[in-house]
N, C-alpha and C positions, 0 to 999 in steps of 0.2 A: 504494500500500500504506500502509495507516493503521497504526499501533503504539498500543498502548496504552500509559497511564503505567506507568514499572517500580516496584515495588515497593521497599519502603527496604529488605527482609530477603532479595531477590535481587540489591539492588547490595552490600551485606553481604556476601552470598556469594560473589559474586563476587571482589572484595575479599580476602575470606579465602582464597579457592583462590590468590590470583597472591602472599599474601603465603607460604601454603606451599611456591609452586613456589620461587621463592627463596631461601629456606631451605634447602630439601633440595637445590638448583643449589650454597648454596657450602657450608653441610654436607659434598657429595663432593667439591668443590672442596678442603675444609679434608682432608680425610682421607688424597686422595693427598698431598696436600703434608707432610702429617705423617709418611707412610709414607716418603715419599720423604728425608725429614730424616732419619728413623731409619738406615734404611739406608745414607746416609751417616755419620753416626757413628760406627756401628758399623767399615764399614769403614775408617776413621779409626784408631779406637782400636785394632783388627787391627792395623793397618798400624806403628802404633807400640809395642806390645809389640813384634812380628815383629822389627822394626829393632832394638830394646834386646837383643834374644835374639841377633841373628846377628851385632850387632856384638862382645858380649862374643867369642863366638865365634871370630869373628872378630879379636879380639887377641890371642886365644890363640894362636891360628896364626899371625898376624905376630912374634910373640915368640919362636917357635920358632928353637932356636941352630943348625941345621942344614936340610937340605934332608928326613934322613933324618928327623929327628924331627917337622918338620910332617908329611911323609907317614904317622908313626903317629897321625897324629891320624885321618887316616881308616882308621883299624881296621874291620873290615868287620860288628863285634859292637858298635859307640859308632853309625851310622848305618842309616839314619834317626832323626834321635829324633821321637818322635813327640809329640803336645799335645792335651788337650782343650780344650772351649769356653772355657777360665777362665785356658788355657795353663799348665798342670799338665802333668811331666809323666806320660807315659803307656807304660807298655810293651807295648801290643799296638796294633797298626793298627787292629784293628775297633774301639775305643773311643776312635781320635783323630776329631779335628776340621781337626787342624795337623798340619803334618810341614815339619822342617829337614833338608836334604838338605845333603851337601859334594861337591864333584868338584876331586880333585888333579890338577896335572898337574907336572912339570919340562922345564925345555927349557936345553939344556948350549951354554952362549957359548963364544968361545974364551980369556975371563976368568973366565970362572966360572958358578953356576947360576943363573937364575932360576926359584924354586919360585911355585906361583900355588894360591889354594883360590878356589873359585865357590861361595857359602854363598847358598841359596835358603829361602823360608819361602813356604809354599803351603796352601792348604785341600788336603784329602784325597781330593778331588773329582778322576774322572779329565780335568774340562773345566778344571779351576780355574787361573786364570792368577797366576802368582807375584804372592806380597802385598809382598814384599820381598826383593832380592838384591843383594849386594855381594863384589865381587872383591878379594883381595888377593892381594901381589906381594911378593915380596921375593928382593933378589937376594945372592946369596952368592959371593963370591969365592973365584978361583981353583977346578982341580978336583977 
């Protein structure tokens, strides 16, 4: 099989097609990687309001001079508080994006109480895995 000489304006092209494949190879290369950046950021940044939110919160309820008086912290009309995307907040669940949650409990020693609050911060999402949670304790003497 003989070939004929190639032309200079189809090794050109040729040329030009592999330097487009290229480009457009890390073009979507660059794009997930950006997508992928973003998305961590973000939840990043979630993750660090949520924390500054649930720990004020949370001292509040450590502060508390009683067992009974953390327990009014979870008032059943103060929870949920709910947040939108700017973490504002918000007082209807259909316009969050966030929701902090608290779960009391007490548990009576034979010295005295240990009261406990579980302060959660979550997207609004029924799959959504806590952005942020932190337990506090505090024990009160005597009963």
């Amino acid at each position: 099989m003989k070939y004929g000489p190639v032309s200079k304006s189809m090794t050109f092209l040729v040329e030009l097609t592999v330097v487009i494949l290229v480009f457009a190879f890390t073009s979507a290369l660059s794009i997930g990687l950006f997508a992928g950046a973003h998305k961590v950021g973000t939840s990043t940044g979630d993750m660090n309001i949520a924390s500054l939110k649930v720990q004020s919160l949370a001292e509040t309820a450590k502060y508390a001079e009683s067992p009974e008086a953390m327990s009014k912290l979870a008032d059943p009309t103060a929870w949920p508080q709910y947040f939108d995307k700017d973490w504002n907040n918000v007082e209807f669940e259909e316009t969050s994006i966030y929701i902090i949650d608290v779960a009391f409990s007490k548990e009576s020693k034979s010295t005295g109480i240990i009261a406990s609050a579980i302060f959660t911060a979550s997207a609004t999402r029924d799959d959504a895995k806590p952005i942020f949670e932190l337990e506090v304790q505090k024990y009160y003497p005597g009963n």
